[in-house]
N, C-alpha and C positions, 0 to 999 in steps of 0.2 A: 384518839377520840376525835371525834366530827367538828370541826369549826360550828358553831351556833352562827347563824346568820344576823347581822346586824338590824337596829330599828330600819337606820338606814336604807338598806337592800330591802327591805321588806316593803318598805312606802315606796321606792321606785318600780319592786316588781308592780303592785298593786295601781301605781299610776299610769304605766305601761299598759297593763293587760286589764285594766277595770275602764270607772267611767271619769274619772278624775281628770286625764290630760283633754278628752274630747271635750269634757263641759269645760273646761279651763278655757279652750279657745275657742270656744265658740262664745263665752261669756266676754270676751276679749273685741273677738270682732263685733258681737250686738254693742260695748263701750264704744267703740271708734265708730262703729255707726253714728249712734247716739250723738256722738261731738259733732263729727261731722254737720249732719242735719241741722245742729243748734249752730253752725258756724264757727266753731272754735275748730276743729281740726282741719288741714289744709287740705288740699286736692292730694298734692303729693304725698304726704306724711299718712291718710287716709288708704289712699292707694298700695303705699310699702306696704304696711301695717297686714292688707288683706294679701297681697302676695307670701309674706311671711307666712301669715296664718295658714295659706294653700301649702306652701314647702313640708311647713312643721307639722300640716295635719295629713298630709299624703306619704310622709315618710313612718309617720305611726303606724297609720295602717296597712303600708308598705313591712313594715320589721312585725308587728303584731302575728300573723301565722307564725315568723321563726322563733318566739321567743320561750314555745315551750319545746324546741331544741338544742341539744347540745353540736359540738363542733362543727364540723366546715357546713352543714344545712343553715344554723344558727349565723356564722359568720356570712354566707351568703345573704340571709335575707335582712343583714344588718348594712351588707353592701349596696344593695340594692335600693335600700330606703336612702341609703346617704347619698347616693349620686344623683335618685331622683330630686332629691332637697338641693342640694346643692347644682343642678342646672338649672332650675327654677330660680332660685335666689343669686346666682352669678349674671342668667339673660335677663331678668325681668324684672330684678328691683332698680338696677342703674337705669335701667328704660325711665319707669316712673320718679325715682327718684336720685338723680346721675351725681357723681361725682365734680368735684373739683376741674371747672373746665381750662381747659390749656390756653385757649382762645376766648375775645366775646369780643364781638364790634357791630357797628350799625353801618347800613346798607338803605340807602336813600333815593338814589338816582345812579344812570347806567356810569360805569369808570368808578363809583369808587370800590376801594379799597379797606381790606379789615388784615392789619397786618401779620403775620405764623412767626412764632418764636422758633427758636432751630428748633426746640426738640419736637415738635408738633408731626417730625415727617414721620411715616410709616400708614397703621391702618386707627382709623378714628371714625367718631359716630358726630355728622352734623346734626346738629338743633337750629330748625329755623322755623322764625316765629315772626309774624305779622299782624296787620290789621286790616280789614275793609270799610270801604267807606259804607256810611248809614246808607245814601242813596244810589241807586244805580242799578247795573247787574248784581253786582258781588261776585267778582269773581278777579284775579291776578295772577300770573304766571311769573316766574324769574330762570335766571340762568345763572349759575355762580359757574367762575372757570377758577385755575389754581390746581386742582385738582389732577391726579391721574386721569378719568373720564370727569366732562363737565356735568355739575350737578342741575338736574331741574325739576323743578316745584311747583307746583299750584296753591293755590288760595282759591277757595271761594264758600259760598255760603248756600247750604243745603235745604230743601221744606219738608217739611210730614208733618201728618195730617194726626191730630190727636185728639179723644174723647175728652168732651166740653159737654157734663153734667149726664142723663141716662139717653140723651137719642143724639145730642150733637157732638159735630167735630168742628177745628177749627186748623187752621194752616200756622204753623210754627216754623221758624228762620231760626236754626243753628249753623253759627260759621266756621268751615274746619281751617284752622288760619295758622296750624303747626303740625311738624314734620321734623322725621327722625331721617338721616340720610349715612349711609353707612360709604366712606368714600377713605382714598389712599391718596397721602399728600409726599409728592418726590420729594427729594433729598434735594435742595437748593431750593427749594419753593420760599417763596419770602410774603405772600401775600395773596387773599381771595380775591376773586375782582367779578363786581354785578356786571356782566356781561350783555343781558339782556332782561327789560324791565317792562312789562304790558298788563295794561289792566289797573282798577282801581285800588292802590293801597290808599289806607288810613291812615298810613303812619311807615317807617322806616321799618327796616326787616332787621329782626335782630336773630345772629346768627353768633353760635358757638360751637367748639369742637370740644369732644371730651375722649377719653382713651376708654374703649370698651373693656371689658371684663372678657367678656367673648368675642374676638370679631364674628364674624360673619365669613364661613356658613359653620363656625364649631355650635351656636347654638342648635342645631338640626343634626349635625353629623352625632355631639352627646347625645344627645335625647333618644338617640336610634340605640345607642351602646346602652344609656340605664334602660331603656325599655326592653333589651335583652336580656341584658344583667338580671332585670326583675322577672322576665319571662324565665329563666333557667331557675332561677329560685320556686317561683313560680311550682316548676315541674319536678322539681326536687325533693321540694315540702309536698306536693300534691295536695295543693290547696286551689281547687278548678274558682279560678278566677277572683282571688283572692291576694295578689299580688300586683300579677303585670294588668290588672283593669285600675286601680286607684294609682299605679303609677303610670298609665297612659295618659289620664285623665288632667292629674298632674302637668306632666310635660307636656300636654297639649296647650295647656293654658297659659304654659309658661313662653311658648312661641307665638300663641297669638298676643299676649299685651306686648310682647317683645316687638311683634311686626306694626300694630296699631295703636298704642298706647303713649301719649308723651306727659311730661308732666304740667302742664297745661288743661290736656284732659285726660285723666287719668280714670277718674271715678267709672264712668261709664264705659272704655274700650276692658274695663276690670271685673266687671258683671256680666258683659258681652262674654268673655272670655271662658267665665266659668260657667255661663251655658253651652257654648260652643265645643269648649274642652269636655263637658263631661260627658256631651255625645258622641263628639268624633272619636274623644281619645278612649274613650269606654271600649269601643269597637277595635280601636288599634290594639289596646290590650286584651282584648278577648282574642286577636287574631294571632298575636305573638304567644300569648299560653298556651294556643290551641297548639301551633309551631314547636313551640319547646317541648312538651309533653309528647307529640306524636315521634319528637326526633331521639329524646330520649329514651323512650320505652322500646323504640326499635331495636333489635336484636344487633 
């Protein structure tokens, strides 16, 4: 006699394949909107939160076409959705929202120094973060050495031009004053050193190291693999574009907060990104479905 299916199984088929999990997160993100704007949710915390939401809703509808499949089509397109989620949330939440750093010290004037614990050597993501003064140019460069190659930076403070009421505009000063820096510290390294200091800071540089999730270039190298991954599902399920396009879109977005995003400012290179990503990587997935499907039906 047939196993009856549990309540269970039946509310997750139903939240899978209905409309429960999409309005879930989408109710989710309009909440953490909300905080945010009223000021109770932070930059960062704002930031994960929507990254999250892109993983767990790109992998939905990544698995979504396989789910009224049984064996290796089904397992495929349950693959597909988890590598795409899981490269998005390995490169792009430590971006915005990083982990426990090995290192932090301040960086004031040229010679000093921010000491590296031993285990610090191998591959790490520097966080350096500044200020510019009110008057002046707005603008500061630095040099940190220690490093395998020396690291260097800019500071400075940007204009555009913004709509101020139905016919005017007015000139806006936003300062980009931090930076993600993907660097390799040798084996007997013992210390950063501000090597080289020009330009007007505000304030001392504060700089930390944290151990990435992904060094660099596995963020780029996976994202080619899930967006295959998804492409062959893709052409398996023969779901024209229905796969590797919500997972392109996905990993696209997941590389640009990864490249521009720090958690300082997080909000906005995270909105940037999901317009960005859903055109580029729209395309990249249409290109790779188109790929999987002509290679597979080939004789």
């Amino acid at each position: 006699m047939a196993q009856r299916p549990t309540e269970f199984s039946l509310w997750l088929e139903e939240a899978l394949t209905g409309w429960i999990l999409p309005v879930a997160l989408l109710a989710a993100v309009a909440a953490v909107a909300g905080l945010y704007l009223l000021g109770i949710a932070t930059e960062e915390l704002t930031a994960a939160l929507a990254v999250a939401a892109v993983a767990l809703g790109s992998a939905f509808l990544v698995v979504r076409p396989g789910l009224s499949r049984t064996g290796a089509d089904r397992a495929l397109a349950v693959a597909a959705a988890a590598a795409t989620a899981l490269v998005v949330l390995l490169s792009a939440l430590p971006t915005v929202y990083p982990n426990r750093a090995l290192f932090e010290g301040e960086l004031s004037a040229e010679g000093d120094r921010v000491p590296l614990p031993p285990d610090a050597a191998g591959r790490i993501r520097l966080l350096v973060v500044g200020h510019l003064r009110q008057a002046g140019q707005g603008a500061a460069s630095y040099v940190l050495a220690g490093a395998e190659q020396p690291v260097e930076g800019k500071l400075e403070r940007l204009y555009r031009s913004v709509r101020v009421g139905r016919s005017g505009r007015a000139r806006v000063a936003a300062d980009h004053t931090a930076d993600w820096y993907d660097a390799t510290i040798p084996k007997g390294a013992t210390a950063l050193t501000l090597r080289r200091l020009s330009g007007e800071l505000g304030g001392p540089l504060l700089v930390s190291g944290h151990r990435p999730l992904l060094p660099s270039p596995w963020p780029w190298v996976l994202s080619g693999l899930a967006l295959a991954l998804a492409a062959v599902a893709e052409a398996r399920l023969a779901k024209k574009n229905m796969v590797a396009v919500p997972a392109g879109m996905a990993l696209a977005f997941g590389l640009l907060v990864t490249a521009n995003a720090t958690p300082y400012a997080a909000v906005g290179p995270v909105l940037g990104a999901l317009a960005l990503g859903a055109a580029g990587g729209s395309l990249a997935g249409w290109a790779a479905g188109a790929v999987a499907r002509r290679l597979l039906s080939s004789p």
